[in-house]
C-alpha positions, 0 to 999 in steps of 0.5 A: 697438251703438245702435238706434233705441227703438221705443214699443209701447204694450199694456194700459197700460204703455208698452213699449221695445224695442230688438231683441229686449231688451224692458224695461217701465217696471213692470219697472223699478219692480218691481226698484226697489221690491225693492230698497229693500224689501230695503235696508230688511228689512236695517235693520229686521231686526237691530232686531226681534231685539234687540227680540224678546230677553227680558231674562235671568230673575232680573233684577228692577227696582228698586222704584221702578220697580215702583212707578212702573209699578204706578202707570201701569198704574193710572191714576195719571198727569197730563200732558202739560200745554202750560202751566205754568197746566194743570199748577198747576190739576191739581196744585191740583184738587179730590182733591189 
């Protein structure tokens, strides 16, 4: 069954009826945006669990891991350098 589409317009958004099936385009655009939020909770979802897990106790990190992270958690860190000239004057700077 066809009928002809009649545009109603009302407080700013345009309305088609057919009959008596009324469908807004903010109707449309709700459902699609629902949708893609659900398609996305059920991507990010699995993730921010395997995120949120904390690693087993007892396990310890190597000590040069330790220490290499005691050593950024200080300050001891240079870089990132865009030329080999930049990394040269920090390795070669006054206190090195």
């Amino acid at each position: 069954m066809t009928c002809p589409i009649q545009t109603i317009a009302s407080a700013g958004a345009s309305r088609y009826s057919c009959g008596m099936a009324t469908v807004t385009k903010t109707d449309r655009l709700l459902k699609e945006v629902l949708q893609e939020v659900r398609e996305v909770r059920a991507l990010v979802e699995p993730i921010s669990k395997a995120v949120a897990r904390t690693p087993k106790k007892g396990k310890k990190l190597p000590k040069w891991l330790e220490a290499s992270l005691k050593d950024v958690e200080e300050g001891r860190v240079s870089g990132p350098f865009d030329t080999v000239e930049e990394l040269m004057a920090d390795l070669n700077g006054p206190g090195k």
